[in-house]
N, C-alpha and C positions, 0 to 999 in steps of 0.2 A: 130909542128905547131898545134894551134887549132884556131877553130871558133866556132861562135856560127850562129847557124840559124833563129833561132827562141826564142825572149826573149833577158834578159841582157847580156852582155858582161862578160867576165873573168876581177877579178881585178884582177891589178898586186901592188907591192907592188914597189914605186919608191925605186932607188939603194942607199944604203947609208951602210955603213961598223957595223956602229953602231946600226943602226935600224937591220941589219943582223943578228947580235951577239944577239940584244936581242931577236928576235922573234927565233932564235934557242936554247938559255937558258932558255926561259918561255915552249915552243914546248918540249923540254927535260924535264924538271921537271914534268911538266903535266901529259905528256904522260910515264914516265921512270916506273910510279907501275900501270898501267892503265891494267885493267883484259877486253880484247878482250876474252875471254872464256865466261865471265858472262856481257855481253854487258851492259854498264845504257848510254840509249838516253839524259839522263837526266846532265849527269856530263860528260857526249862527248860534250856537247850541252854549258856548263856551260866553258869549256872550251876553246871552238871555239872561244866565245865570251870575252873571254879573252884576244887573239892568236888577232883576230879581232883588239881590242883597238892599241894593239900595229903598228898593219898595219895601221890604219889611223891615229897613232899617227905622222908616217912618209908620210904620203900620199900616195894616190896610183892614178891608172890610170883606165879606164873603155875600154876593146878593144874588137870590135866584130872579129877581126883575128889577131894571132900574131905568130911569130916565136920568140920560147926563148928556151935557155939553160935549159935543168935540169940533173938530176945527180949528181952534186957537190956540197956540202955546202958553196964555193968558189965564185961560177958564178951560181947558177941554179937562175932561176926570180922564187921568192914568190910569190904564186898567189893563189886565192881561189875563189869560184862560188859568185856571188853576193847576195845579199836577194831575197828570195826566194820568192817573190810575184807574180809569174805568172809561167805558164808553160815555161822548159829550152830546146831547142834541140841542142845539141852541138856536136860536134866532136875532135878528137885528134887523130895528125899522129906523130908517132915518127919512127925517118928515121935511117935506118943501115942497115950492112947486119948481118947475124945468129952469128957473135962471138959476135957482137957489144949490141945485143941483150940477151945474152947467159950471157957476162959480166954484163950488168945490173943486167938480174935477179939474179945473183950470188951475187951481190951490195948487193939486197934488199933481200937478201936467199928466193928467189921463184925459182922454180922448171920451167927451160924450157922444153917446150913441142913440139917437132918436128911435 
C-alpha cells in the first residue's frame, strides 16, 4: 500500500499486456549497461523520460492511496512519482512476514537485515 500526504499522487500506469511488454523492453535496454558506480543524473533523467512516454502512451491514473501488486513482472502495477513540482510526503507499506521479505530481497540480491 502507499499514500501520499502531502502533494501529487503515484501514477500508475493503466493494465494492458502490450504497454507491459514495452515499458519492460525499453526499462531493460536502458538500464541493461547503465554504470550506477559512476552515477549521470543527466542520462538517469534522459531516460526516465523516455520510460515516461511510454506510460502515458497507454495512460495512467493519479491515486492519493493505493494497494497494488509488486514483485512480478507478471501482475506488479507500474507506477512512478508524478512531476516533481511541489514538495512530495509519501509513504509505502509492504506487508509479509520475515520469509516473505527475505525472498524479496533475495529477488532483487539485497541483503536482508534482522
Amino acid at each position: 500500500m502507499a499514500g501520499v500526504l502531502v502533494g501529487p499522487g503515484t501514477l500508475f500506469m493503466n493494465e494492458n499486456s502490450e504497454c507491459r511488454k514495452n515499458y519492460f523492453d525499453l526499462k531493460n535496454t536502458l538500464y541493461s549497461n547503465f554504470d550506477y558506480k559512476n552515477y549521470s543524473a543527466s542520462l538517469d533523467l534522459d531516460n526516465r523520460k523516455k520510460i515516461s512516454d511510454v506510460i502515458n502512451n497507454c495512460g495512467s491514473s493519479n491515486h492519493q492511496v493505493a494497494i497494488f501488486t509488486v514483485g512480478t513482472k507478471t501482475r506488479a502495477a507500474i507506477h512512478s512519482e508524478p512531476n516533481m513540482t511541489q514538495k512530495r510526503l509519501f509513504y509505502s507499506i509492504v506487508s509479509g512476514n520475515s520469509n516473505d521479505i527475505k525472498n524479496l530481497a533475495d529477488f532483487h540480491k539485497k541483503q536482508f537485515i534482522e
